[in-house]
PDB file as gemmi writes it, atoms N, CA and C in Angstrom:
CRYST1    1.000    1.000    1.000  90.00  90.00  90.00 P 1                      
ATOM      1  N   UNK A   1       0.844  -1.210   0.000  1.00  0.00           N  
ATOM      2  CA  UNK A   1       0.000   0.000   0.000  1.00  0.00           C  
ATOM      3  C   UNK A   1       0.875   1.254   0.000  1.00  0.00           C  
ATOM      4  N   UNK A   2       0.585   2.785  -0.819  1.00  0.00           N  
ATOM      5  CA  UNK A   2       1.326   3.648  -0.793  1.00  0.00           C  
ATOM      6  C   UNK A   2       1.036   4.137   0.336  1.00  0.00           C  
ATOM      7  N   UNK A   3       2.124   4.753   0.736  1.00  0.00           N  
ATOM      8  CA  UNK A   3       1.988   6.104   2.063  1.00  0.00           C  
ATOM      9  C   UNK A   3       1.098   7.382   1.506  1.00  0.00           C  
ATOM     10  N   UNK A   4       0.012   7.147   2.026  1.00  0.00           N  
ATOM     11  CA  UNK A   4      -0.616   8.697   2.213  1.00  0.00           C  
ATOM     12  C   UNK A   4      -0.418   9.687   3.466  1.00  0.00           C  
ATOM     13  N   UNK A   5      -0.878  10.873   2.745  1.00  0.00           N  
ATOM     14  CA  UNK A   5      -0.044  11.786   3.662  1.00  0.00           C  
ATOM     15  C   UNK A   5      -1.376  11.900   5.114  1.00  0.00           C  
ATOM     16  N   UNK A   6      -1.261  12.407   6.487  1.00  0.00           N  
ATOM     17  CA  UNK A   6      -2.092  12.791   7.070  1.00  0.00           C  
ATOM     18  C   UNK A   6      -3.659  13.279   7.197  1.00  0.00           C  
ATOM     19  N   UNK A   7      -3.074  14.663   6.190  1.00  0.00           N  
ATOM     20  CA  UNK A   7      -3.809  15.595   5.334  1.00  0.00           C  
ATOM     21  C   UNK A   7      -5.140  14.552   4.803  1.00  0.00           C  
ATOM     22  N   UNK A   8      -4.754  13.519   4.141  1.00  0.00           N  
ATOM     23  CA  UNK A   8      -5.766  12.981   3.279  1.00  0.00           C  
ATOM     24  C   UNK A   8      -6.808  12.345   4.031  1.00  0.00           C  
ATOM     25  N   UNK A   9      -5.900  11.852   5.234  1.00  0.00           N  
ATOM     26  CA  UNK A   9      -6.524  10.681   6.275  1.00  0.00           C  
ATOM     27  C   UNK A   9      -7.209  11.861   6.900  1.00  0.00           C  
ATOM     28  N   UNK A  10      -7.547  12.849   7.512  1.00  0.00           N  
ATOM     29  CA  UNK A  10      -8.377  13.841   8.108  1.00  0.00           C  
ATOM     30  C   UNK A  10      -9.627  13.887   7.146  1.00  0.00           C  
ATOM     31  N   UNK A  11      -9.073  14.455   5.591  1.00  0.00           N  
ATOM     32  CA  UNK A  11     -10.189  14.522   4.758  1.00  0.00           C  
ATOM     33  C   UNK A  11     -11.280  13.577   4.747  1.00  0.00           C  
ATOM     34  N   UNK A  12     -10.641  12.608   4.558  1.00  0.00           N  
ATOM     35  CA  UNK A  12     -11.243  11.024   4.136  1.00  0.00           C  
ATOM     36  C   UNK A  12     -12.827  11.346   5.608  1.00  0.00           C  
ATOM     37  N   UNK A  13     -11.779  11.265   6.224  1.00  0.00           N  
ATOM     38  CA  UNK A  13     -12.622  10.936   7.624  1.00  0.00           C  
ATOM     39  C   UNK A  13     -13.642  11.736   8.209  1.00  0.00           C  
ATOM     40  N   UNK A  14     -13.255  13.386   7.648  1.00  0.00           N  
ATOM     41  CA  UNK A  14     -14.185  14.239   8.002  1.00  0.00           C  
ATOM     42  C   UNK A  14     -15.363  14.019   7.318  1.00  0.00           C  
ATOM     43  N   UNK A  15     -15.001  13.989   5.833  1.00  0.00           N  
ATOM     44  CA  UNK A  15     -16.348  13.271   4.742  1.00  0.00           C  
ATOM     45  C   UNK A  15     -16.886  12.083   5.110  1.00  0.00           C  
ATOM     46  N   UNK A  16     -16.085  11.227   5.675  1.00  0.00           N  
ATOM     47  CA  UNK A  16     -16.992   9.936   6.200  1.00  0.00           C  
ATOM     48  C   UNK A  16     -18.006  10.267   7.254  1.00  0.00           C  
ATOM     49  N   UNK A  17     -17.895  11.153   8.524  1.00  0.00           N  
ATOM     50  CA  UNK A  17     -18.276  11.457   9.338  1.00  0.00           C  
ATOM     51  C   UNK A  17     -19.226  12.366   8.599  1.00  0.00           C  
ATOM     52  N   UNK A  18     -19.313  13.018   7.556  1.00  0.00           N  
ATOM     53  CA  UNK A  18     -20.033  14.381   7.115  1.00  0.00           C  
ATOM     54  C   UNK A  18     -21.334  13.308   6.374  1.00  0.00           C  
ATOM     55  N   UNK A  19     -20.913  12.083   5.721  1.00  0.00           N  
ATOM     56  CA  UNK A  19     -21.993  11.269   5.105  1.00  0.00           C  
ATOM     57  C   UNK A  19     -22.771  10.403   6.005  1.00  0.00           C  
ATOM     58  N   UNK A  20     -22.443  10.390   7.013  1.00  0.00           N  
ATOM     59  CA  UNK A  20     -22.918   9.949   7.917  1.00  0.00           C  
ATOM     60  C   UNK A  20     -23.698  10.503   8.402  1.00  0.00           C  
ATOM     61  N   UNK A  21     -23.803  11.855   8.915  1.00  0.00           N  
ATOM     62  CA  UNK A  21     -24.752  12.526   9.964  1.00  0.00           C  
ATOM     63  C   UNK A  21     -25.981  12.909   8.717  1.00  0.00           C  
ATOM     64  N   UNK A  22     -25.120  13.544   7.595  1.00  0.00           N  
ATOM     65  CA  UNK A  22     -26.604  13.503   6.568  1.00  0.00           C  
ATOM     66  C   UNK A  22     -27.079  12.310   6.222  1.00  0.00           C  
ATOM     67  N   UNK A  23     -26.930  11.328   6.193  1.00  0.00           N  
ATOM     68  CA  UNK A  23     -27.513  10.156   5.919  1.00  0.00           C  
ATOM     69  C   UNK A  23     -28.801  10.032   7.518  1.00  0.00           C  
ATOM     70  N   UNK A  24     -28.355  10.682   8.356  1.00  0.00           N  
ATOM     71  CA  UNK A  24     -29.145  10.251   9.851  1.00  0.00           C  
ATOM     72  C   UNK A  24     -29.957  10.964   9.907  1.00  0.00           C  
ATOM     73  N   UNK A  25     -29.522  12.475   9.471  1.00  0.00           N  
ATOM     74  CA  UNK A  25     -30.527  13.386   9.186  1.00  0.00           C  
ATOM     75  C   UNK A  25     -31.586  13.255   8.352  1.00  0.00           C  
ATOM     76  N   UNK A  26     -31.574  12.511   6.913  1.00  0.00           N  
ATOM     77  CA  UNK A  26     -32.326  12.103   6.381  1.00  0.00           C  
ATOM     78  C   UNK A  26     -33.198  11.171   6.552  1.00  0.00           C  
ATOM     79  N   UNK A  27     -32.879  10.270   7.485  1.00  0.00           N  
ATOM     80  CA  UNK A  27     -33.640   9.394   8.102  1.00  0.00           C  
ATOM     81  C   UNK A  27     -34.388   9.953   9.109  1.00  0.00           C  
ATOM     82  N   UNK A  28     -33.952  10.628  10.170  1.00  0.00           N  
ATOM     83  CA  UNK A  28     -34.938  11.333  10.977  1.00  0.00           C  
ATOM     84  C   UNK A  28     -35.875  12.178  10.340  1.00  0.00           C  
ATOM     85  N   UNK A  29     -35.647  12.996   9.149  1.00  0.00           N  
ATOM     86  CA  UNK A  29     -37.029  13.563   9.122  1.00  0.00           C  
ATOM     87  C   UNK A  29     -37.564  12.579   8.085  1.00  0.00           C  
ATOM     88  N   UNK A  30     -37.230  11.512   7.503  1.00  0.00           N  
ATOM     89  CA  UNK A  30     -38.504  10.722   7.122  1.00  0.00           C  
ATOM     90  C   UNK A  30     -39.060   9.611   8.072  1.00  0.00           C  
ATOM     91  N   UNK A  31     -38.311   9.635   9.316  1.00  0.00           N  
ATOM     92  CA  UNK A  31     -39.235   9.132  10.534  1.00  0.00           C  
ATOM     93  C   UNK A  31     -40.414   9.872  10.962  1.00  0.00           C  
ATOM     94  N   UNK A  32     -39.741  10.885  11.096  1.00  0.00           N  
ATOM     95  CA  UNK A  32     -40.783  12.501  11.674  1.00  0.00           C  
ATOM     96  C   UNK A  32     -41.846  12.738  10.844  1.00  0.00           C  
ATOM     97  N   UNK A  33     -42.062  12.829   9.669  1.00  0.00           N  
ATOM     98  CA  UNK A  33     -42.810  12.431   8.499  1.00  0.00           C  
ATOM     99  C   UNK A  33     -43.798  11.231   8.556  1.00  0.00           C  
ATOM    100  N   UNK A  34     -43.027  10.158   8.773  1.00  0.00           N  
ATOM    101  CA  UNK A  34     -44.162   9.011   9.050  1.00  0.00           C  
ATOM    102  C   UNK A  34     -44.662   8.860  10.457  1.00  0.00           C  
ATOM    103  N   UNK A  35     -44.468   9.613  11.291  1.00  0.00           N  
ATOM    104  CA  UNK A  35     -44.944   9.685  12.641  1.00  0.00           C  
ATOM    105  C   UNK A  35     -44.139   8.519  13.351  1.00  0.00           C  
ATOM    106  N   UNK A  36     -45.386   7.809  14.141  1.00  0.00           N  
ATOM    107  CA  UNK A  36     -44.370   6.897  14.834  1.00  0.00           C  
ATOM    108  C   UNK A  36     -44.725   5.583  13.998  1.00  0.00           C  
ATOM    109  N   UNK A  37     -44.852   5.351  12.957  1.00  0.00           N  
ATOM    110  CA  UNK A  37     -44.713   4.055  12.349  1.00  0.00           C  
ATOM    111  C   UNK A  37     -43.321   3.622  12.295  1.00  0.00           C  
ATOM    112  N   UNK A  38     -41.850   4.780  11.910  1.00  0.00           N  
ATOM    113  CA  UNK A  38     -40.998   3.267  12.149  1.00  0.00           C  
ATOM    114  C   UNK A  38     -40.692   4.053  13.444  1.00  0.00           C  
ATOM    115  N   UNK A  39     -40.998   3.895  14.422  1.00  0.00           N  
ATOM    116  CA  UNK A  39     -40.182   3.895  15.695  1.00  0.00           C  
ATOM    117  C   UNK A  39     -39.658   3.196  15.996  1.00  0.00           C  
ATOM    118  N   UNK A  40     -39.618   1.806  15.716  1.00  0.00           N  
ATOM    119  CA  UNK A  40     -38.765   0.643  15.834  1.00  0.00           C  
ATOM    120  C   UNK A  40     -37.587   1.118  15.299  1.00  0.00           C  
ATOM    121  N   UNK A  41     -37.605   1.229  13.759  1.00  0.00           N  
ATOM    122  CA  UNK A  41     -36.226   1.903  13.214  1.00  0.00           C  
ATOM    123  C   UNK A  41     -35.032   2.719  13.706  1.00  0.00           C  
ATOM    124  N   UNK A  42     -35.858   3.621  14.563  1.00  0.00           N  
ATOM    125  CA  UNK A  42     -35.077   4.642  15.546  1.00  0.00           C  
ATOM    126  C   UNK A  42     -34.861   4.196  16.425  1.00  0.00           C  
ATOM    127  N   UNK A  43     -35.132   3.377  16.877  1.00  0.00           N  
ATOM    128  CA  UNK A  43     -34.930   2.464  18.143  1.00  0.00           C  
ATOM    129  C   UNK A  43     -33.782   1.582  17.770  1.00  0.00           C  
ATOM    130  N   UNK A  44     -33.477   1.213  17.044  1.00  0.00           N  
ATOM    131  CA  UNK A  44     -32.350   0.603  16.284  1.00  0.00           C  
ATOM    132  C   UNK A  44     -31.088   1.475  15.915  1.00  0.00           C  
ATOM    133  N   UNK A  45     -31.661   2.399  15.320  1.00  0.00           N  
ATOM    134  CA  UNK A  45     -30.597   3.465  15.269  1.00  0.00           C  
ATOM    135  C   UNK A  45     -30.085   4.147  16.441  1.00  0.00           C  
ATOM    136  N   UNK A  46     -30.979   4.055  17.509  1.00  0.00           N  
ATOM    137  CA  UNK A  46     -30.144   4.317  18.827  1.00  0.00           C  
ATOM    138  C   UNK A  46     -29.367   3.228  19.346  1.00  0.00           C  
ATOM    139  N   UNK A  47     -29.500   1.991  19.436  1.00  0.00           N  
ATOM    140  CA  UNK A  47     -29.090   1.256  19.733  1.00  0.00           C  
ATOM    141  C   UNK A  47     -27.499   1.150  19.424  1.00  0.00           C  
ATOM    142  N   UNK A  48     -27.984   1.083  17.581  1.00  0.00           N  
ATOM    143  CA  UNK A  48     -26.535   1.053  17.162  1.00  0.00           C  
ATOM    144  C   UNK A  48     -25.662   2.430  17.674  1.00  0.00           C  
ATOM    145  N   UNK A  49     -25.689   3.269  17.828  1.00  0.00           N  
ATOM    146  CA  UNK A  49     -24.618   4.388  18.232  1.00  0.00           C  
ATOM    147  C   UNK A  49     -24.656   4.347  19.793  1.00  0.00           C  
TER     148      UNK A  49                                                      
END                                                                             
């Protein structure tokens, strides 16, 4: 594997972390949207974090 520099490994990670919270965000308001039909879902998603 090549050596990458630091720099990249921050990037990488901030965008991983940045696709992440919009991905959660998007899920919460189409929970909020369907009321409490998936509350299970969110209940899962708490779980996991």
């Amino acid at each position: 594997m090549p050596q990458l520099s630091p720099l990249f490994w921050v990037f990488s990670s901030l965008m991983v972390v940045f696709l992440l919270m919009s991905m959660m965000v998007v899920f919460y308001e189409k929970s909020v949207n369907l009321n409490k039909f998936d509350l299970s879902k969110v209940q899962m998603m708490k779980w996991c974090w």
